[in-house]
N, C-alpha and C positions, 0 to 999 in steps of 0.2 A: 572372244577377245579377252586378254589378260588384263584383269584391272588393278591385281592387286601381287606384289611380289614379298613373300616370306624371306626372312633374311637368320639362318644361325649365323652365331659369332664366331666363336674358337672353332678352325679349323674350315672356316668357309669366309669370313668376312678377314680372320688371319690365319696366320698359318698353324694353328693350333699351341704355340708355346707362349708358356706367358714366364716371364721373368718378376722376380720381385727383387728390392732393392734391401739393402741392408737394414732399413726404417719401416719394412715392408709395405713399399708401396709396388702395387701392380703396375707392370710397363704389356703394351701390346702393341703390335705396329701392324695398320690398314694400307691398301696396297690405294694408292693414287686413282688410279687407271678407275677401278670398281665404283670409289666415291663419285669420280666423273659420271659414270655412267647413272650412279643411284639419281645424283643430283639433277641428269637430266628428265629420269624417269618423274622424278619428284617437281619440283620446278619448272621443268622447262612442256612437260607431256600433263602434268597435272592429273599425274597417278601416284595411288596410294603403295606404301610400303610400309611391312611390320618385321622387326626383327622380335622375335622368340627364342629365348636362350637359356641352358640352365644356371650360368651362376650368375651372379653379380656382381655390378664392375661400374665404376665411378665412369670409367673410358670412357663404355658404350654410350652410356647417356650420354657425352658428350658429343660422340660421333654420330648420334642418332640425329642432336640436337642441328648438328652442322649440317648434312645430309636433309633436311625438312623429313626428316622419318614419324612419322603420325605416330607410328603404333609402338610402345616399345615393352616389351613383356620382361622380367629377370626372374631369375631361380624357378623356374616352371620344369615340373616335372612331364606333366601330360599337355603337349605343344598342342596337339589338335583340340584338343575340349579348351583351349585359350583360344584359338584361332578360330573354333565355331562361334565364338562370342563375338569374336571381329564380323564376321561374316552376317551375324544379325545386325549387329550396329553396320555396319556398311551397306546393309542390303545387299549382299553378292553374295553367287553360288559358288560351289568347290571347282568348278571347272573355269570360275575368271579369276583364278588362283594358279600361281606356280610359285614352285620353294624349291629351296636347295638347300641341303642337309649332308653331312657326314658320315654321321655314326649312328648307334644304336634307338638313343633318343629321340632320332628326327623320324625313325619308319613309321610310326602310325600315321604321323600328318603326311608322309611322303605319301606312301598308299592313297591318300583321298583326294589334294589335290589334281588339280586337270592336269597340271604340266609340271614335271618332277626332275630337280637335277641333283647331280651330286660333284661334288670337285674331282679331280683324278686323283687324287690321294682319300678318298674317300676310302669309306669301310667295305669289304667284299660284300657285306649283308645287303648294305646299300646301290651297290653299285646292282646287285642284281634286282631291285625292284625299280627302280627309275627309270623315268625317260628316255632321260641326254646324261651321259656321262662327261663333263669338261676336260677338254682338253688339259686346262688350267689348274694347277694346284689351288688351294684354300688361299687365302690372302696375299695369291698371285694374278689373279685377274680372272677368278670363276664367274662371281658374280658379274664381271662385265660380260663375260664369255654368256653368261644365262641372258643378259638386258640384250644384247646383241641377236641372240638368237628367236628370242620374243619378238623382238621390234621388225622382222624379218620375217618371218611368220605370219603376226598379223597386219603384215602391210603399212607398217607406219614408218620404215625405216629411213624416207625422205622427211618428213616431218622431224625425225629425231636427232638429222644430221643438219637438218634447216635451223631448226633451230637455237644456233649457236651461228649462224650463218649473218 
């Protein structure tokens, strides 16, 4: 059973553009539907999430913060040696792990976890080691498409629609 869901940013939690403003401030936009979904994982199922990402960004912390996201890693080069640290502090093995990842950065941790996705605009490199390929573009409703597919798998998907019920 999956207890624990890795989250990249750019290009999987949005659609990988980031805008900056003339005072250069970063702008990113999170797709609705995915927060929903996070939020039930978090909240309402009382499971754990860590997003893992390499740059840093005032946003995420935010989004993290709203989402109840435990875990929140920035400017990490090597995602899996951050997320074997998660896995001691939590007590859990690679296999009550899934992550979805994009691009070149996320393969080593894709490779290890139990259950591995990538968004459909993902990287060719990616798409050829993972899992479940999304239907779902990046910061159009991947990570829902991953929470959906989890909660259906292992059997909890009346639990997950309950409740909110």
């Amino acid at each position: 059973m999956i207890e624990l869901l890795v989250l990249d940013v750019d290009g999987t939690l949005t659609n990988g553009q980031i805008t900056y403003t003339n005072s250069g401030d970063e702008l990113k936009s999170f797709d609705v539907a995915d927060g929903l979904a996070i939020a039930t994982w978090t909240k309402k199922l009382g499971k754990k999430v860590a997003i893992i990402t390499g740059r840093t960004s005032k946003i995420v912390e935010t989004r993290a913060k709203d989402l109840n996201i435990t875990h929140l890693y920035q400017k990490v080069d090597n995602k899996d040696e951050v997320l074997e640290n998660i896995l001691k502090e939590e007590n859990l093995s690679w296999n009550q792990v899934a992550a979805i990842g994009d691009d070149l950065n996320d393969y080593k941790m894709l490779k290890k976890v139990g259950l591995s996705f990538t968004p459909a605009n993902g990287s060719k490199y990616i798409k050829d080691i993972v899992n479940i390929q999304c239907k779902a573009f990046g910061g159009s409703g991947a990570v829902k498409e991953m929470i959906e597919y989890i909660i259906k798998e292992d059997g909890i998907e009346e639990e997950y629609v309950n409740s909110w019920l």
